[in-house]
C-alpha positions as CSV (number, residue, x, y, z in Angstrom):
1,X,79.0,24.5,150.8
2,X,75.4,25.2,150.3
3,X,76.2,28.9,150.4
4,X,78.5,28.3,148.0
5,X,75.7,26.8,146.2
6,X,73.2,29.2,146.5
7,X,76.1,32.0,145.5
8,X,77.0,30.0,142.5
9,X,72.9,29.5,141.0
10,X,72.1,32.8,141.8
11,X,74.9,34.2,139.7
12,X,74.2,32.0,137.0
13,X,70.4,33.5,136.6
14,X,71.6,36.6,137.1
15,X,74.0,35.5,133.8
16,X,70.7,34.0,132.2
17,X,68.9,36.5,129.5
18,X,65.8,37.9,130.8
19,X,64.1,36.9,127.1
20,X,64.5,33.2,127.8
21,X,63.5,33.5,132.0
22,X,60.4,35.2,130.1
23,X,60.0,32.6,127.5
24,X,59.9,29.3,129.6
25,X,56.3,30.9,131.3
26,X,53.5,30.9,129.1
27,X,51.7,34.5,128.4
28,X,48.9,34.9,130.7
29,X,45.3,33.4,129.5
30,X,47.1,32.3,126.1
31,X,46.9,36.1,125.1
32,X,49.5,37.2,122.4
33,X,50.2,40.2,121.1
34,X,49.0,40.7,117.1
35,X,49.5,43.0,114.1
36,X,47.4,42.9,110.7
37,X,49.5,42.9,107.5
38,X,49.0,42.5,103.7
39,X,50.6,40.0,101.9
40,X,50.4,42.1,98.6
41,X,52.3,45.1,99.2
42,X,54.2,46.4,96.5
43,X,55.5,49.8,94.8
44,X,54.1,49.7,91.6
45,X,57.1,51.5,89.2
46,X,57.3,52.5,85.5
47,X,58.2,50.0,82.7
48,X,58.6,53.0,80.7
49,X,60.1,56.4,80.0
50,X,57.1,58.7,79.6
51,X,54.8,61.1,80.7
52,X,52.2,60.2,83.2
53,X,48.6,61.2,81.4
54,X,46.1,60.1,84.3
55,X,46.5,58.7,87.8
56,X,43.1,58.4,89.1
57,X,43.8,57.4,92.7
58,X,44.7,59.1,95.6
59,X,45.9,58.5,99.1
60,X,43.9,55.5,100.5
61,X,41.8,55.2,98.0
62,X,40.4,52.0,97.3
63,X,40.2,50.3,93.6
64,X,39.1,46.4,92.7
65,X,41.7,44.2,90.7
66,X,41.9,45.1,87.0
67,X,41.3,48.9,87.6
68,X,43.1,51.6,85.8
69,X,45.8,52.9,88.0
70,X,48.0,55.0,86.0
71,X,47.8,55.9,82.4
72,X,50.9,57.4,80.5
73,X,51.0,59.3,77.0
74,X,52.3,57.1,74.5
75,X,51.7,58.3,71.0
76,X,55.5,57.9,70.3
77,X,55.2,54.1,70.9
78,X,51.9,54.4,69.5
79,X,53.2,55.8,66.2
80,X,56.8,53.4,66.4
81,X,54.2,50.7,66.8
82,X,52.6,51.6,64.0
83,X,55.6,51.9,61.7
84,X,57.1,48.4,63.2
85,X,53.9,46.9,61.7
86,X,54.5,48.7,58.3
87,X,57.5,47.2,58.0
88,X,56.5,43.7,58.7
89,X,53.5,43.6,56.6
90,X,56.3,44.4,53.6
91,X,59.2,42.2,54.9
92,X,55.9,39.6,54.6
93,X,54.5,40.3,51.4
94,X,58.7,40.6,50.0
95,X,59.0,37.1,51.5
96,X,55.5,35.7,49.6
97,X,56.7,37.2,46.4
98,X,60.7,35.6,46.6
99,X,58.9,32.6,47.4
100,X,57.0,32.3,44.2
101,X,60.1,33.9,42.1
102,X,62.2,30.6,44.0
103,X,59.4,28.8,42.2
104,X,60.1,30.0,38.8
105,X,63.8,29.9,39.6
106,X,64.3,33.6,38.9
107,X,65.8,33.7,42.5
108,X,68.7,32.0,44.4
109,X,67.7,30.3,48.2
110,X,70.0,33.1,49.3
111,X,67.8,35.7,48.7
112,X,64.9,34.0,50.0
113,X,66.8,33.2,53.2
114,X,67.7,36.8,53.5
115,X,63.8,38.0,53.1
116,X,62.8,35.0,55.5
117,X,65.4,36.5,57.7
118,X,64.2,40.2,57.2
119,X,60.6,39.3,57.9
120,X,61.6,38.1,61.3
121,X,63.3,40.5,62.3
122,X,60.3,43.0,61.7
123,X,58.2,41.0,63.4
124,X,60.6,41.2,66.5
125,X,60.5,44.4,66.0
126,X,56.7,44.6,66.4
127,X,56.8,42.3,69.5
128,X,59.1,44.8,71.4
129,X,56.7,47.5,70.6
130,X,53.4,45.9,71.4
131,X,55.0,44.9,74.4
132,X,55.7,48.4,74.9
133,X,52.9,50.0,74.1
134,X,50.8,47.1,76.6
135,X,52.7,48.9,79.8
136,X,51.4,52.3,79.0
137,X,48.6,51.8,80.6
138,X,49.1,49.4,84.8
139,X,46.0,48.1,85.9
140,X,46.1,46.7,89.9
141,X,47.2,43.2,89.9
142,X,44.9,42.8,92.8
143,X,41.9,44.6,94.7
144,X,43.6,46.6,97.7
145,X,44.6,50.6,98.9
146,X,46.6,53.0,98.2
147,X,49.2,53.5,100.5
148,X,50.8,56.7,99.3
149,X,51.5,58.3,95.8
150,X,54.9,58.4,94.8
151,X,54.1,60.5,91.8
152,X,51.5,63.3,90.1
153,X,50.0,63.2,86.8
154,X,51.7,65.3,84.3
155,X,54.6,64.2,85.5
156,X,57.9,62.9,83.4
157,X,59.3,59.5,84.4
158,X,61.7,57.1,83.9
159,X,62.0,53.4,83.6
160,X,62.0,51.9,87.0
161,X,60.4,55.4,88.8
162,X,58.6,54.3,91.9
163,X,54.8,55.2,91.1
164,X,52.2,54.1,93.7
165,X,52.5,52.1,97.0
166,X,49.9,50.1,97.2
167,X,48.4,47.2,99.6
168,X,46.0,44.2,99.2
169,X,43.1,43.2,100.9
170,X,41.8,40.7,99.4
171,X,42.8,38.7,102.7
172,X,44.7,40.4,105.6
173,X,47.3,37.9,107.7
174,X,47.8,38.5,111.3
175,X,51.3,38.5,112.5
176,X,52.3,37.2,116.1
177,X,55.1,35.3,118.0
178,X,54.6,32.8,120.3
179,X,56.2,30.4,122.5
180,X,58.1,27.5,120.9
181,X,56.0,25.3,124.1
182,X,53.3,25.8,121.9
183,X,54.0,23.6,119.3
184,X,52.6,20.8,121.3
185,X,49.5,21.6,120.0
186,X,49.3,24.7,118.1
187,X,48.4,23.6,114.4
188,X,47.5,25.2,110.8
189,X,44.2,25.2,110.7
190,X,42.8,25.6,114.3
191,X,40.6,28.1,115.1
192,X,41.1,31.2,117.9
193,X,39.6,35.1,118.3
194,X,41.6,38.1,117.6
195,X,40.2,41.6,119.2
196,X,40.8,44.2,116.9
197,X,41.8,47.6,119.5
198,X,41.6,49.9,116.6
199,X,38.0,48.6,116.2
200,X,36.9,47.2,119.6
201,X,35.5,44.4,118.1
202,X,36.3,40.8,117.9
203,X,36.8,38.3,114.5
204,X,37.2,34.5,114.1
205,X,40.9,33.6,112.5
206,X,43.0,30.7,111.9
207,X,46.3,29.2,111.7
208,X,47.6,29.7,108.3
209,X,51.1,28.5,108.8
210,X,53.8,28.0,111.4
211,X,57.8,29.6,111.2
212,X,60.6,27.8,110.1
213,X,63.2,28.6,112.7
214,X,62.8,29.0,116.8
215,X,64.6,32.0,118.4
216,X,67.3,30.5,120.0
217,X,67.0,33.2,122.9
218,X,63.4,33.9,123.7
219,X,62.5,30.4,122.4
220,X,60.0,32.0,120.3
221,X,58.7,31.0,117.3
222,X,56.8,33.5,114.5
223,X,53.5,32.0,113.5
224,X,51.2,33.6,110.8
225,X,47.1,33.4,111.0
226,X,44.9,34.5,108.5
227,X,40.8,36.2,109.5
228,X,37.9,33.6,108.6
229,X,36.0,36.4,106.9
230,X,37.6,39.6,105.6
231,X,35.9,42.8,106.0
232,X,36.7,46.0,104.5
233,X,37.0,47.7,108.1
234,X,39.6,46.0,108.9
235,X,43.2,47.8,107.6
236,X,47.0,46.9,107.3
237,X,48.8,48.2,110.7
238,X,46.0,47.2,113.0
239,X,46.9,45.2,116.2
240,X,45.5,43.5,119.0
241,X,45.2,40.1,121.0
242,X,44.5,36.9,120.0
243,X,43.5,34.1,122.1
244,X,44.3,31.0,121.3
245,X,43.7,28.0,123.4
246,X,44.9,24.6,123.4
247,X,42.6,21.8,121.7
């Protein structure tokens, strides 16, 4: 019988995944595995059908939020823009004079309706080409990198053409998974030390926020931290160890 026994456990940890034997053991000295990332990473694409006139940056460069990124030549929207506000200045100023006629009863309400109804539809008009003519120039919606350029100046695109890859950096977030033991005491908010390899140096971070969902097979759980101070050394893709500690 207590062969048997022994037969029968060890063929049910032989049946046991090695991801959840590995799981109930905590990772040596509270070491886990890290990567840097950027919350703000997008692929910046055209809002018009045009030709690019300027794109400043390059690979990796950097730029601050607000700064010109591309630039595309728009004098046809300039010059429908232009025209669109022609033609509501005179569906305005046909309006103001029906009005007064209505006054003196030398015109019906239907032809004042009809200018009312002429003067906005110009001025739709003019709204769809200032809105236009506002995306021929994309400024970064937030200081970062350029990951990679997707297109060159002079170039002919089309609504929806990818442009620029870019990345923030405003404030990096570090990555890890951990066990689900852990949330015992780990907490948003508490403090630990991530060591950089890239770098060889080591920077204060904290908890930012825990997952919502626990692997069911490792027993893991994703957890996201967030660097005390951001530097500008420090880049999307980096990895390393954190160290985190019960309180």
């Amino acid at each position: 019988m207590r062969r048997l026994s022994a037969t029968l456990i060890a063929t049910l940890l032989f049946l046991i995944p090695p991801a959840l034997l590995r799981a109930e053991s905590t990772p040596e000295d509270n070491r886990i595995r890290i990567q840097l990332t950027s919350p703000d990473a997008v692929v910046l694409s055209s809002e018009l059908a045009a030709k690019i006139a300027e794109l400043p940056v390059r690979d990796g460069a950097p730029f601050k939020r607000g700064d010109k990124l591309v630039t595309f030549e728009c004098s046809l929207y300039d010059a429908q823009l232009k025209k669109a506000q022609a033609i509501a200045d005179s569906a305005r100023k046909l309006l103001e004079v029906n009005r007064r006629l209505a006054d003196l009863q030398s015109v019906g309400e239907l032809e004042l309706e009809q200018s009312a109804a002429k003067v906005r539809e110009a001025e739709a008009e003019l709204h769809y080409m200032e809105t236009s003519v506002s995306k021929c120039v994309i400024r970064a919606p937030f200081s970062g990198r350029v990951a990679k350029r997707l297109v060159a100046e002079h170039q002919y695109v089309n609504t929806g053409t990818p442009l620029l890859d870019i990345l923030g950096s405003e404030q990096l977030e570090l990555q890890m998974i951990v066990p689900s033991g852990w949330l015992a005491w780990l907490k948003p908010g508490q403090r630990f030390t991530v060591n950089v390899e890239e770098l060889g140096k080591a920077y204060q971070a904290e908890i930012v926020r825990l997952g919502a969902r626990i692997d069911p097979l490792s027993q893991t759980i994703p957890v996201t931290g967030r660097l005390v101070k951001n530097t500008s050394e420090l880049l999307a893709g980096m990895s390393g160890w954190a160290e985190i500690t019960p309180p």
